[in-house]
N, C-alpha and C positions, 0 to 999 in steps of 0.2 A: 566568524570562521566556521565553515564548514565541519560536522559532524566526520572525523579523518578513522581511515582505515585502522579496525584492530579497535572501534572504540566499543564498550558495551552497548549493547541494547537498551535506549531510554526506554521508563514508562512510558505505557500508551495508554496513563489515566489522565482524565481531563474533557473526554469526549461530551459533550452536551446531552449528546443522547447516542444510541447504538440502533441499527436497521440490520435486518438476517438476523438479529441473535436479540437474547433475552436480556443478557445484559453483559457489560466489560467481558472479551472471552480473557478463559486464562492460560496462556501461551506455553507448550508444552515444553520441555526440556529437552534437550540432544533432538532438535532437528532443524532445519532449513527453514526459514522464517523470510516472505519476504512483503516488505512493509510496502505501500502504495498510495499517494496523493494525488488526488483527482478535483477537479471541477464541473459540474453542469455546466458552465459558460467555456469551457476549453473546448476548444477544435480538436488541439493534438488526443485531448484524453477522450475524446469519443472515437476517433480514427482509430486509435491503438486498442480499445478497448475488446475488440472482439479477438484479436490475437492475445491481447490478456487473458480471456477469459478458456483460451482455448489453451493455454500455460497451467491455468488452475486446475483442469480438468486432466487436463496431463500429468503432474507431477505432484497433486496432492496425495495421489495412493504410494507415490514413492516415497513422503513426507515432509512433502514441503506444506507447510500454514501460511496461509495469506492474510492478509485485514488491511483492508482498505481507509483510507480516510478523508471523507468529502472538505477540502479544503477552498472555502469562497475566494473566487479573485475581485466580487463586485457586490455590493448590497442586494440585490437580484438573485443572486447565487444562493442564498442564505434559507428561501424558499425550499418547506421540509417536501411540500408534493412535490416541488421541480427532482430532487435528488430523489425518492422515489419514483418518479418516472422514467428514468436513466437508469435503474437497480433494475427495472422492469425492463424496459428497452435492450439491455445488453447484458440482461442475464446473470449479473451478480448472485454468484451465491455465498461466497466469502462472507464476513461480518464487517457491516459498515458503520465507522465509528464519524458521525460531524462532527469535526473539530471547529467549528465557527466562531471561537472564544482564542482559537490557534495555540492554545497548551501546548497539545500533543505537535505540532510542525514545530513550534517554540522550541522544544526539548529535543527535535531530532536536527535543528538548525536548518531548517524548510523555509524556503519560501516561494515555491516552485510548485507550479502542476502541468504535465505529471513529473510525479517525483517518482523514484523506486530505492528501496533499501533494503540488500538483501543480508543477513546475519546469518553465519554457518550455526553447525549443531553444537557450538562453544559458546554463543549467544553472542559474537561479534561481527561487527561491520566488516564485511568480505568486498561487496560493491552499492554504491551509489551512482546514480544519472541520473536528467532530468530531460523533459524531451523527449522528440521522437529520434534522436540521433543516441540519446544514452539509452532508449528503448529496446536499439538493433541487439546490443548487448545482453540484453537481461539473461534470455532464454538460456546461452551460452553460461553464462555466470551460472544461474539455477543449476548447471545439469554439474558444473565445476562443485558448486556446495555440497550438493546431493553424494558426488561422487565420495568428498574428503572423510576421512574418518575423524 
């Protein structure tokens, strides 16, 4: 069963290792959090990726936190350069946690890439989608979090 509306925020320890940051970041309190599942081997998540990342740049000075998390769909995938070269390629600046062990998808009930999870500044699930059709939504959701007190 899906990770359902109104639920907390799973840890997001578990990761194998962390890329952008030094190590597990530590998620701040009272703000807009929005979680992200990707693959190197996804179509969808490299087409959406530059409107991602243009979301990040947008609405982290308003407070929203992002972290991203390279989730393999194929043993191919698993490749630490491949996923560094995609963090390169499309500009990742967020923190990127490989979850290739799938702890962290395990905990949030993932199995999808791209996934999205966005949590208000109460540390709860506000919206989830996967896809580029749950994609169209995000931006609209973020600005709804952002807005709520």
């Amino acid at each position: 069963m899906p990770l359902r509306l109104g639920s907390e925020m799973p840890s997001i320890e578990g990761a194998t290792e962390w890329l952008n940051t030094q190590s597990r970041p530590q998620l701040a309190d009272n703000q807009v959090t929005l979680i992200h599942f990707w693959a190197v081997s996804c179509h969808i998540c490299h087409e959406t990726m530059d409107d991602l990342m243009r979301m990040v740049e947008k609405y982290t000075p308003q407070g929203l936190q992002v972290i991203a998390f390279h989730l393999p769909r194929i043993a191919e995938d698993a490749n630490v350069q491949k996923v560094k070269e995609d963090i390169s390629q499309f500009h990742l600046t967020q923190p990127v946690g490989l979850d290739h062990a799938r702890a962290v998808a395990d905990r949030f009930e993932n199995e999808y890439v791209p996934a999205f999870f966005i949590f208000g500044k109460d540390g709860k699930l506000k919206f989830r989608a996967a896809g580029d059709k749950g994609f169209q939504k995000v931006e609209s959701k973020i600005q709804e979090a952002l807005a709520q007190e």
